[in-house]
SEMILUM-795343 format. One record per residue: residue in three letters; x negated, y, z negated of N, C-alpha, C in turn. Coordinates in steps of 0.2 Angstrom, whole numbers, padded with zeros to 4 digits, always signed. Layout:
% residues N
ALAXYZXYZXYZ;...
END
This chain:
% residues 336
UNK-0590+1007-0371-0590+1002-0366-0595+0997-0366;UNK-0600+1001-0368-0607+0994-0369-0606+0990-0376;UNK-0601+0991-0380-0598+0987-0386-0594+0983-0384;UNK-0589+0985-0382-0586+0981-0377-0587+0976-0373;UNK-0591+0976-0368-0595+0971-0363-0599+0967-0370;UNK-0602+0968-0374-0606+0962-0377-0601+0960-0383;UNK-0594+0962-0385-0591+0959-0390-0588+0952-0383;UNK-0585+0958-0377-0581+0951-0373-0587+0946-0371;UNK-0592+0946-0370-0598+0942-0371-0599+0936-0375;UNK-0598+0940-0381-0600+0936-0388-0592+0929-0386;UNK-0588+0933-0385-0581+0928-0386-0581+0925-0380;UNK-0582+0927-0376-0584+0921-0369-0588+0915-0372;UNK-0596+0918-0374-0598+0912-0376-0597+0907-0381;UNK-0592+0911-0385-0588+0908-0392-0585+0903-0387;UNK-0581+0906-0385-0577+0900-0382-0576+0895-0376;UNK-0584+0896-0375-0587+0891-0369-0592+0887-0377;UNK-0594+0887-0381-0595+0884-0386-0589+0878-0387;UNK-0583+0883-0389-0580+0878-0395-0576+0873-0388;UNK-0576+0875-0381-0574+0868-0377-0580+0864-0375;UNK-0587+0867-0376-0591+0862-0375-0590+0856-0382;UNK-0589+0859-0389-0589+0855-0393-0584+0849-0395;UNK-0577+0851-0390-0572+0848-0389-0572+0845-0385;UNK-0578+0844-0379-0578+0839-0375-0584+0833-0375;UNK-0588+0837-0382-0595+0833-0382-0593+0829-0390;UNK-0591+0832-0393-0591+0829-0400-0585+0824-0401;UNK-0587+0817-0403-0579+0813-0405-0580+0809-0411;UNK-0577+0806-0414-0576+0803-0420-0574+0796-0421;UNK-0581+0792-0425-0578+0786-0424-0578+0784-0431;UNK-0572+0778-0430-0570+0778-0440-0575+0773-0442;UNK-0573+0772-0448-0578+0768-0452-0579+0759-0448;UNK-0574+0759-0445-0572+0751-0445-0572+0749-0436;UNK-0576+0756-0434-0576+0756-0426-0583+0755-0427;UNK-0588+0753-0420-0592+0755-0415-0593+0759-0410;UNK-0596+0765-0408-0595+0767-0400-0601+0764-0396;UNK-0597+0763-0389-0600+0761-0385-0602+0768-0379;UNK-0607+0770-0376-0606+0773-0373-0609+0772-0366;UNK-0605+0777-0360-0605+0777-0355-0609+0782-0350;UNK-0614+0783-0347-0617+0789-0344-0617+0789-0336;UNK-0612+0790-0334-0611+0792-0328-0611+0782-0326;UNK-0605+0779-0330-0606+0773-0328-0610+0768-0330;UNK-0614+0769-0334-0620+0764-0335-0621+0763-0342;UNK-0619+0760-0344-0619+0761-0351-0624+0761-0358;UNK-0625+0763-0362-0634+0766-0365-0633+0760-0369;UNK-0640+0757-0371-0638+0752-0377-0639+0754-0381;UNK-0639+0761-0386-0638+0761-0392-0630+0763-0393;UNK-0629+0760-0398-0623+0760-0401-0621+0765-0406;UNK-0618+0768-0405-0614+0772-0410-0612+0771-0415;UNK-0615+0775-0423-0612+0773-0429-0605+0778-0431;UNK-0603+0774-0435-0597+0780-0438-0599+0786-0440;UNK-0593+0791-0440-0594+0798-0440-0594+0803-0434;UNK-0597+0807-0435-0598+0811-0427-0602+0811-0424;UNK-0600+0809-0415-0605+0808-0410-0604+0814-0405;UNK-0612+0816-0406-0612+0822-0397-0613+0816-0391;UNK-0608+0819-0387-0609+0816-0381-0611+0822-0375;UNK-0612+0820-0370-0614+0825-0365-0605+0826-0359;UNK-0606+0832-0361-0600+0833-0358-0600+0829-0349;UNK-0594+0830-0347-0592+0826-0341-0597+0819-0340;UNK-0603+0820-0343-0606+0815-0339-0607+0808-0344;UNK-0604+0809-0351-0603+0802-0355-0595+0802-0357;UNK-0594+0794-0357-0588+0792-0360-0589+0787-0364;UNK-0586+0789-0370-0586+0784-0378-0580+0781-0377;UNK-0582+0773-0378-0578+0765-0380-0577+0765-0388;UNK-0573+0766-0389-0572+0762-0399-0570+0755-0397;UNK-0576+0751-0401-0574+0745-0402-0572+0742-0409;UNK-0568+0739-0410-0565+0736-0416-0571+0732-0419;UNK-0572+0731-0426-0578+0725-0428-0574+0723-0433;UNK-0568+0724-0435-0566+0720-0441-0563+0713-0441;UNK-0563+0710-0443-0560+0703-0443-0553+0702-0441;UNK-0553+0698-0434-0545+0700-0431-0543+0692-0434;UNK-0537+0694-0435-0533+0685-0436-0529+0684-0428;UNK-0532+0679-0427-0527+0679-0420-0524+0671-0421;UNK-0515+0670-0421-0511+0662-0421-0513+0661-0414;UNK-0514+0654-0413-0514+0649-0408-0507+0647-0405;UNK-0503+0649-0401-0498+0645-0401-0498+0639-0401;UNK-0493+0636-0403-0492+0627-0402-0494+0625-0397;UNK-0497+0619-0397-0500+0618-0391-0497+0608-0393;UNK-0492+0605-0388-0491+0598-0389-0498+0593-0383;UNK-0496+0589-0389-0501+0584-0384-0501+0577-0387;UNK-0506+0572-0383-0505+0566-0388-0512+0565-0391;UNK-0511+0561-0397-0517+0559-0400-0521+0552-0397;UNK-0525+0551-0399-0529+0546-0399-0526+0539-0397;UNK-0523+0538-0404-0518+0533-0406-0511+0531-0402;UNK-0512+0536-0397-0503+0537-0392-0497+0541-0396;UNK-0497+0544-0400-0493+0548-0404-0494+0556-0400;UNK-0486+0556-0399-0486+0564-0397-0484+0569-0405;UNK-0490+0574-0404-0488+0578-0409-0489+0587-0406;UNK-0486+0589-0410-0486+0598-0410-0490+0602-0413;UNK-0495+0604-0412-0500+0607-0419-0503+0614-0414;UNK-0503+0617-0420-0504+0627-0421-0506+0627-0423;UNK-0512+0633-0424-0517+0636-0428-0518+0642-0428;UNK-0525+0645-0430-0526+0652-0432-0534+0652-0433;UNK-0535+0656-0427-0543+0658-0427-0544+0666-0429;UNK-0551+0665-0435-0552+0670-0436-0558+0673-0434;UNK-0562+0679-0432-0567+0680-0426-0567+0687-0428;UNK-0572+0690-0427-0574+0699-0428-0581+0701-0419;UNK-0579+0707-0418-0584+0708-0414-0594+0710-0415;UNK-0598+0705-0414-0603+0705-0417-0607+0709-0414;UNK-0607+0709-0407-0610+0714-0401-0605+0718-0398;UNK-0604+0725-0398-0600+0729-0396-0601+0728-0387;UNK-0607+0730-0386-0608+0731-0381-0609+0726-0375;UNK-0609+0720-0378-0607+0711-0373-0598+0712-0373;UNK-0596+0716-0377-0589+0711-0381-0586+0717-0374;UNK-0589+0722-0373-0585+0728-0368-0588+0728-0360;UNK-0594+0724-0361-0595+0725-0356-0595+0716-0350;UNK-0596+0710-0354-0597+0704-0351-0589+0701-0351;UNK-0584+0703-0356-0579+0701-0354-0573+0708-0353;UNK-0569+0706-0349-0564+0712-0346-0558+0712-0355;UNK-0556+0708-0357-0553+0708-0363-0554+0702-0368;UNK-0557+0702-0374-0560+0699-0377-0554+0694-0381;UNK-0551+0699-0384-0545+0694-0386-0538+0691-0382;UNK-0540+0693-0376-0536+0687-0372-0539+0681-0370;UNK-0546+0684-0370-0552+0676-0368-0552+0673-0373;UNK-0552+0676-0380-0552+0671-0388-0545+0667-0386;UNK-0539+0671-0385-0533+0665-0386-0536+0661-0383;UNK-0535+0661-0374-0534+0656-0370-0540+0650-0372;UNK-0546+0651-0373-0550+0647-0374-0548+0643-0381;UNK-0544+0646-0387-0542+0643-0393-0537+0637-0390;UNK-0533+0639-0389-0527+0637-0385-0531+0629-0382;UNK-0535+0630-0377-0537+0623-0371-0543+0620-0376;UNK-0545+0623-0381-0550+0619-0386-0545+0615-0393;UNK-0540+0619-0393-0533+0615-0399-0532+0609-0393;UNK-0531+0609-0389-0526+0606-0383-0531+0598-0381;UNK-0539+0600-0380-0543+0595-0381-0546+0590-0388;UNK-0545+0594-0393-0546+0593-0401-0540+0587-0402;UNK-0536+0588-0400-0529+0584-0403-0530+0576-0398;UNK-0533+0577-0390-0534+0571-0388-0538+0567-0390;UNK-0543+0568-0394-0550+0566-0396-0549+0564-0403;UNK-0541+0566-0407-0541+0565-0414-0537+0558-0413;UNK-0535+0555-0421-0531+0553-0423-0524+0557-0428;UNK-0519+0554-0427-0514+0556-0433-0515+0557-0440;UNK-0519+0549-0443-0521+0551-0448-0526+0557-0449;UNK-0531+0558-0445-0534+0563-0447-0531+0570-0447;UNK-0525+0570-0442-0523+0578-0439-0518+0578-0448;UNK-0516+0574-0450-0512+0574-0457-0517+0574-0464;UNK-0520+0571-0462-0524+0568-0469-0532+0574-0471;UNK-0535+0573-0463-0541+0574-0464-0544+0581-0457;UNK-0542+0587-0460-0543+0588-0454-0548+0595-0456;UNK-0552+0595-0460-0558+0597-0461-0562+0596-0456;UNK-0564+0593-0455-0569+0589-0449-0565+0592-0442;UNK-0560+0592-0440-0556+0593-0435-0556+0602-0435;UNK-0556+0605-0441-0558+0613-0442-0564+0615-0436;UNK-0570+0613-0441-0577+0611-0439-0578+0608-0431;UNK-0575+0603-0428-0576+0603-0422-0572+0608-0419;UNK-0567+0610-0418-0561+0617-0415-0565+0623-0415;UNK-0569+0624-0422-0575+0630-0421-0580+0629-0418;UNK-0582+0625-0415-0588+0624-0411-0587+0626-0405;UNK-0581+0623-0403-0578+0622-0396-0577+0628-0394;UNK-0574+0634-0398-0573+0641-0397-0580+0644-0397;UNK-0581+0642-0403-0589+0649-0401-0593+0648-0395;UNK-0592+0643-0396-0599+0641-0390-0599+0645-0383;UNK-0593+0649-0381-0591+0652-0373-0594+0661-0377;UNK-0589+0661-0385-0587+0667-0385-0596+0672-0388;UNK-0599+0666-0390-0605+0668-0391-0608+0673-0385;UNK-0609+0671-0376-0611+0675-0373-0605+0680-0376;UNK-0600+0682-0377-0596+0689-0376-0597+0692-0381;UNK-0602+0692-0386-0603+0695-0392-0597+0697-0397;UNK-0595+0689-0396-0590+0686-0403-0592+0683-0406;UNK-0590+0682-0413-0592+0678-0419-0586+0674-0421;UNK-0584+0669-0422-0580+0664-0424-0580+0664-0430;UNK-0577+0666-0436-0578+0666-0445-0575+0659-0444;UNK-0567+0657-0442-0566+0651-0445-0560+0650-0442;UNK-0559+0642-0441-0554+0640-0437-0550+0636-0442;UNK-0542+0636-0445-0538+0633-0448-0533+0630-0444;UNK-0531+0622-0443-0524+0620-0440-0519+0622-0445;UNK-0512+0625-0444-0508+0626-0448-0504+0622-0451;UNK-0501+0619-0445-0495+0612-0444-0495+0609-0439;UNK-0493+0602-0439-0492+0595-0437-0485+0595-0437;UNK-0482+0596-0431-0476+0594-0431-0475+0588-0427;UNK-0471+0583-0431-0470+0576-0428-0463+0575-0424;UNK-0461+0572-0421-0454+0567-0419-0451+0563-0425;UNK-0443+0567-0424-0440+0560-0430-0442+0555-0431;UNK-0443+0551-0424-0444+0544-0426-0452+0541-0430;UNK-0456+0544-0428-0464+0544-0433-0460+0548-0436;UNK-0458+0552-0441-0457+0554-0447-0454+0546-0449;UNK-0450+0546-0448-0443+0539-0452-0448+0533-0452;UNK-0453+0533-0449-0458+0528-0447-0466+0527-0454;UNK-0465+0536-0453-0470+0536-0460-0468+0535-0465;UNK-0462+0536-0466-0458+0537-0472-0457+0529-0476;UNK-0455+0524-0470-0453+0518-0471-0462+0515-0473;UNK-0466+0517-0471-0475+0514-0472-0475+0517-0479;UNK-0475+0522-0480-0475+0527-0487-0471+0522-0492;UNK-0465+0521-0490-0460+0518-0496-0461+0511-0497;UNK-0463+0506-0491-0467+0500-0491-0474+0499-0496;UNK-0477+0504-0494-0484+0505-0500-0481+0504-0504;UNK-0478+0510-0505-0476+0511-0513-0473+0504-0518;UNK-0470+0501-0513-0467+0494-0515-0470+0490-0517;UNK-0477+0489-0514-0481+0485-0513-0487+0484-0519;UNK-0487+0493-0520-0492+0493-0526-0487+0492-0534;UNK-0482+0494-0535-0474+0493-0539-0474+0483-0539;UNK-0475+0479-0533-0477+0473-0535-0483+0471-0539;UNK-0488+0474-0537-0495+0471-0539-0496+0474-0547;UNK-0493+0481-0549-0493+0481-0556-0490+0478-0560;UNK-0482+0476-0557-0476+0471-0561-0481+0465-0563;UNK-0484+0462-0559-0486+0454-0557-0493+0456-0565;UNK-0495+0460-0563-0502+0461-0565-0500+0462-0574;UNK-0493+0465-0573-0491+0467-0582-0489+0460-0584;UNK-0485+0454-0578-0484+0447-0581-0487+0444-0583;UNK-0495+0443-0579-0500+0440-0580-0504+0442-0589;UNK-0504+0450-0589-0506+0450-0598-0502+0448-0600;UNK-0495+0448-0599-0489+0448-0605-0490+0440-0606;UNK-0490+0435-0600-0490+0428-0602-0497+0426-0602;UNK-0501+0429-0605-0507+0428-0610-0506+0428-0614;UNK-0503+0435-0618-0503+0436-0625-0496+0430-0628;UNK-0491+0430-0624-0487+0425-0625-0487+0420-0625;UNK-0494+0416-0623-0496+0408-0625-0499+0409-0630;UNK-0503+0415-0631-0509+0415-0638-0504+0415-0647;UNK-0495+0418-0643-0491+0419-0650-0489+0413-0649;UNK-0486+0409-0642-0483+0403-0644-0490+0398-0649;UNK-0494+0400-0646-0500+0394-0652-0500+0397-0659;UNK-0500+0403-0660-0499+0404-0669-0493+0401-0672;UNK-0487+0403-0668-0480+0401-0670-0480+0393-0671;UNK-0481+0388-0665-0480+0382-0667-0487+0378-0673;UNK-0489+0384-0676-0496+0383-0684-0490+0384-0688;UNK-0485+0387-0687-0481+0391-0694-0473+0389-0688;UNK-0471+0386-0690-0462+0385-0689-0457+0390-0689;UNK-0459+0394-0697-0455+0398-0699-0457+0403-0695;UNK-0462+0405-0691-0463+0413-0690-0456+0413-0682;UNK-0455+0406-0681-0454+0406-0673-0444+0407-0677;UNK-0440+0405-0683-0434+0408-0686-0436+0416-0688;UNK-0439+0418-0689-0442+0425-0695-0441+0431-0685;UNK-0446+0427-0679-0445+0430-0672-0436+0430-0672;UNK-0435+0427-0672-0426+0424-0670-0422+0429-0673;UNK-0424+0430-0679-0417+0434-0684-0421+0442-0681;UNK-0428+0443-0681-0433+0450-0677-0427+0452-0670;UNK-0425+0448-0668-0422+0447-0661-0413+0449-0662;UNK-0414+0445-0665-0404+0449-0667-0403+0453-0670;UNK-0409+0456-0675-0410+0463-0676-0407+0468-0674;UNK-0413+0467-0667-0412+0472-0661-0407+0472-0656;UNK-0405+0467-0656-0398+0467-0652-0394+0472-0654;UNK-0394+0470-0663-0387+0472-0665-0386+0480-0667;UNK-0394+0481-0667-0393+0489-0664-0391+0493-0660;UNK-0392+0491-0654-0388+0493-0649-0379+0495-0647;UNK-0377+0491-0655-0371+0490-0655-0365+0490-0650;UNK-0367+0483-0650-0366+0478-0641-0361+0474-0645;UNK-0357+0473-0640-0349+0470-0644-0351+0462-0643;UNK-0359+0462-0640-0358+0454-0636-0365+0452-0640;UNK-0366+0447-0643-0371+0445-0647-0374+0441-0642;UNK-0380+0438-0640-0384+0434-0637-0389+0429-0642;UNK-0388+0425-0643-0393+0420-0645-0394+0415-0643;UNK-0401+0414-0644-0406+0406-0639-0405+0402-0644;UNK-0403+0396-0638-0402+0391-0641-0406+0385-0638;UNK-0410+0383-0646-0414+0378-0645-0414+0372-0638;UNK-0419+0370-0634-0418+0363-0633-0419+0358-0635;UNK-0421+0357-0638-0423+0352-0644-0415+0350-0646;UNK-0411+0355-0650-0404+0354-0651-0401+0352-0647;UNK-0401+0352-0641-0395+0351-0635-0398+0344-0633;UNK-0403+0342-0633-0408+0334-0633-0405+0331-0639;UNK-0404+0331-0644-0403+0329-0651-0393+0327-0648;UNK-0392+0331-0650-0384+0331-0649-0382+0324-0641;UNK-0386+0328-0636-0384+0322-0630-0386+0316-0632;UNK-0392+0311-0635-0392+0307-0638-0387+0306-0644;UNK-0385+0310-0647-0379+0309-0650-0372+0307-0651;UNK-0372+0311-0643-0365+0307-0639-0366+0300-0637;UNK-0371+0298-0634-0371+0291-0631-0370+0286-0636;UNK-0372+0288-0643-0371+0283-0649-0365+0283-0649;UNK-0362+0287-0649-0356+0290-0652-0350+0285-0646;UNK-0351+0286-0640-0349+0283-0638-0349+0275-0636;UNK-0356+0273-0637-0357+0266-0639-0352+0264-0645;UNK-0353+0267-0650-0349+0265-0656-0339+0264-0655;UNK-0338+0269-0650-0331+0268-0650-0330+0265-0645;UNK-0336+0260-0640-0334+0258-0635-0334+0250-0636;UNK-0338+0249-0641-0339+0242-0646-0331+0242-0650;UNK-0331+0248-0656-0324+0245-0657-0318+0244-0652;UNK-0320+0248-0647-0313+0246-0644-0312+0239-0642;UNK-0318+0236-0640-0320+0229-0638-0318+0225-0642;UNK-0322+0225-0650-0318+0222-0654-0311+0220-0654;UNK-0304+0228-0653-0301+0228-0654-0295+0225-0652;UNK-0297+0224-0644-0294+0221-0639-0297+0213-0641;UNK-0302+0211-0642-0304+0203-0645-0297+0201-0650;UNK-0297+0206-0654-0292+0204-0660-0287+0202-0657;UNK-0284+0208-0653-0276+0206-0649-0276+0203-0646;UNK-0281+0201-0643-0278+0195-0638-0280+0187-0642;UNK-0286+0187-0647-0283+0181-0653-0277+0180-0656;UNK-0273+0186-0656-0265+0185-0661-0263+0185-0655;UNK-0263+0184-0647-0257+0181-0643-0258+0174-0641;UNK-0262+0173-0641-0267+0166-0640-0263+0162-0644;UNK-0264+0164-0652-0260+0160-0658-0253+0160-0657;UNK-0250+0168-0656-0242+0164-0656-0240+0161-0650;UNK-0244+0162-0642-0242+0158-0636-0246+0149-0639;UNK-0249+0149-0644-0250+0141-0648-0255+0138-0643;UNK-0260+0143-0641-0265+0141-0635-0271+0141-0640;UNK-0270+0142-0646-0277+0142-0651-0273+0142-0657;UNK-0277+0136-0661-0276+0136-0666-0274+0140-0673;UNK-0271+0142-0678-0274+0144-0684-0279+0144-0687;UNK-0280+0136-0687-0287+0135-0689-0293+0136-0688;UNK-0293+0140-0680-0300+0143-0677-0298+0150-0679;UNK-0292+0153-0682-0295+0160-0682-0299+0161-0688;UNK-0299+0158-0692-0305+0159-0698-0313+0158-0696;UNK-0314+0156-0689-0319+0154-0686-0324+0160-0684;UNK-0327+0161-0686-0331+0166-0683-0330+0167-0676;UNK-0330+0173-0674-0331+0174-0665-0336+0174-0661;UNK-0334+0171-0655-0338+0167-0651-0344+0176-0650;UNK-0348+0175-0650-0353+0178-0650-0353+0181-0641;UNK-0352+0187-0636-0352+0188-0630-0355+0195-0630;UNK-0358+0195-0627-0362+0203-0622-0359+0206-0622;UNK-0360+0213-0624-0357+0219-0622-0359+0219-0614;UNK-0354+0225-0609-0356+0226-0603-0363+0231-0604;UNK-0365+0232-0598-0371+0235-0598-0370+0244-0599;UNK-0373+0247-0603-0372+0255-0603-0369+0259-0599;UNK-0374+0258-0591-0372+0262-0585-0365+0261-0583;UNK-0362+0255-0585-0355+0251-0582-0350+0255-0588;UNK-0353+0256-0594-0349+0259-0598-0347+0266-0596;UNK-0351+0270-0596-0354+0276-0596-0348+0277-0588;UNK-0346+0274-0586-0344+0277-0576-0340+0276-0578;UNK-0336+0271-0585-0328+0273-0583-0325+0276-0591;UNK-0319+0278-0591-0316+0282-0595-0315+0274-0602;UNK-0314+0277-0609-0313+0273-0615-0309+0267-0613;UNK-0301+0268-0610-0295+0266-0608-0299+0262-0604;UNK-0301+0263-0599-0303+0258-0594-0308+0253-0594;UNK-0312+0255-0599-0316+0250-0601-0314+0248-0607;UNK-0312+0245-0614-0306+0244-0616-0302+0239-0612;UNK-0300+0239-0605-0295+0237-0603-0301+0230-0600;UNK-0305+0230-0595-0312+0226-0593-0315+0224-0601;UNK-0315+0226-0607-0315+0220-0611-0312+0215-0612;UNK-0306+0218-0612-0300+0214-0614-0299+0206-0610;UNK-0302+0209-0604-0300+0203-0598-0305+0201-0599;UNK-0309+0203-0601-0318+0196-0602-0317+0193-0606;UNK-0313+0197-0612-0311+0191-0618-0307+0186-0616;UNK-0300+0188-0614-0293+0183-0612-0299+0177-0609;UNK-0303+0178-0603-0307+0174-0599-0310+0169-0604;UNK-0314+0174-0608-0316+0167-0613-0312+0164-0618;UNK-0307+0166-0618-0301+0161-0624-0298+0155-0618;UNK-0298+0155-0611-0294+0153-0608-0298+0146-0608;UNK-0306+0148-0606-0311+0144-0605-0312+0139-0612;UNK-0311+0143-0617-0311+0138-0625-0306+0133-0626;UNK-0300+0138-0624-0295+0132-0624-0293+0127-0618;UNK-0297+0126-0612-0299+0121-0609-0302+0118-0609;UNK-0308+0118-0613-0314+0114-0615-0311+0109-0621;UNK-0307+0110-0626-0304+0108-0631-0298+0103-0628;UNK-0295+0105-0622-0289+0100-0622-0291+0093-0617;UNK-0297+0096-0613-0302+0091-0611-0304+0084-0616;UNK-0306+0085-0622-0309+0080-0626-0302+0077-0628;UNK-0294+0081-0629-0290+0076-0634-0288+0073-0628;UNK-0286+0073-0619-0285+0071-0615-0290+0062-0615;UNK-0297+0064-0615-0300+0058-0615-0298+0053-0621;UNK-0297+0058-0627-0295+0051-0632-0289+0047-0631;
END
């Protein structure tokens, strides 16, 4: 009986043991904090990972997360500086530094990080530009971090680092940068054309000055030139052609025409001598007479009308002067 009594004994307090040890002992992981609570009030020492005695009923353990949370900012629209509305979202990354500000000064730690991300994205973007929020937005990280730490510091948060993710624009500013971007690009596209003219027509006055030392290099260039055409095996040949030759040749023709426009002159003189004589207005004996010596018309007067018709305007200068000869002649036998 007295075996009895002290074995139920032993297992009584066996098993007032293994509930106290169940109520006292908890386990916190590697990547936790405990926070603890003694009838309310909470102790400032912090709990390391592993196992913690607590006091039964009268403590309650807080695990508080210390790892690096990544928390996205929703998109947040607004206008820029510059009067442009744009959409821009991010990504704030932040770990808890104080367990026991993070559990005790704020009621939820990461509902406070959004919302305060959120209304410091939302004032960041009023204070930028566009260029920057595309181009340069280093500096726009670095103010966005500041603006968040500065609350979350009392709550025993840490800010590691603040990324914008994307700038979402309006069609019309995109078709608008698109058109600035393609205009650049024109513009730098003219400045090296121009700038490869300007060497090219350096080094091509310094060849035309060798070439006109030496004549033949500028035919030796010519046939270098139809060379290369002819490789292409182009059914169309192209060759320059001198102006020097096409000055030559028009000087040419002007001679060329003076000379047929003299004989024509001539020729009509002649014909209208042999009508002279057989209508017996002029002697035979002045045909062996040399011809009265008369002006050609003036060039420009030649040059305006066609062969025929100038040709025909000698003809009649001539008649005129045969008419005026053989008046002057029937004058003198009139007076004898």
């Amino acid at each position: 009986m007295i075996v009895d009594a002290v074995l139920g004994a032993l297992g009584g307090l066996a098993g007032l043991g293994a509930l106290w040890a169940a109520m006292s002992i908890r386990v916190v992981q590697q990547w936790q904090k405990g926070v603890v609570f003694r009838f309310g009030r909470v102790r400032e020492e912090v709990r390391r990972p592993g196992l913690v005695a607590l006091m039964p009923i009268a403590d309650r353990l807080r695990r508080v997360n210390v790892q690096i949370v990544t928390m996205p900012i929703p998109a947040q629209e607004g206008i820029t500086r510059d009067n442009v509305t744009v959409r821009v979202d991010a990504v704030v990354y932040f770990r808890v530094l104080d367990p026991v500000k993070a559990t005790v000064n704020v009621q939820d730690y990461n509902f406070a990080i959004s919302q305060v991300a959120q209304t410091s994205l939302r004032s960041i973007i009023g204070k930028s530009e566009l260029d920057d929020l595309l181009a340069n937005r280093e500096p726009i990280n670095q103010g966005l971090e500041l603006m968040i730490d500065s609350p979350a510091l009392g709550w025993g948060i840490q800010i590691d680092r603040v990324e914008i993710k994307d700038v979402a624009l309006p069609e019309s500013m995109k078709r608008s940068i698109a058109r600035q971007a393609e205009a650049e690009r024109e513009r730098r596209a003219r400045i090296i054309t121009a700038d490869g003219e300007y060497q090219a027509s350096a080094r091509l006055s310094e060849a035309a000055a060798v070439m006109s030392a030496t004549p033949a290099a500028l035919q030796l260039r010519l046939l270098q030139t139809v060379v290369e055409v002819a490789a292409e095996k182009n059914s169309t040949l192209v060759l320059p052609f001198p102006v020097e030759l096409l000055r030559f040749l028009d000087s040419a023709t002007e001679s060329q025409q003076r000379d047929l426009l003299a004989a024509a002159a001539v020729a009509a003189a002649a014909k209208s001598a042999e009508q002279a004589v057989e209508s017996g207005e002029v002697p035979e004996e002045e045909l062996g007479r040399e011809p009265a010596a008369h002006e050609l018309p003036p060039l420009e007067e030649l040059l305006s009308h066609s062969p025929l018709e100038s040709a025909d305007l000698e003809r009649g200068r001539v008649e005129a002067d045969g008419q005026a000869g053989a008046q002057e002649r029937t004058e003198p036998e009139t007076a004898s």
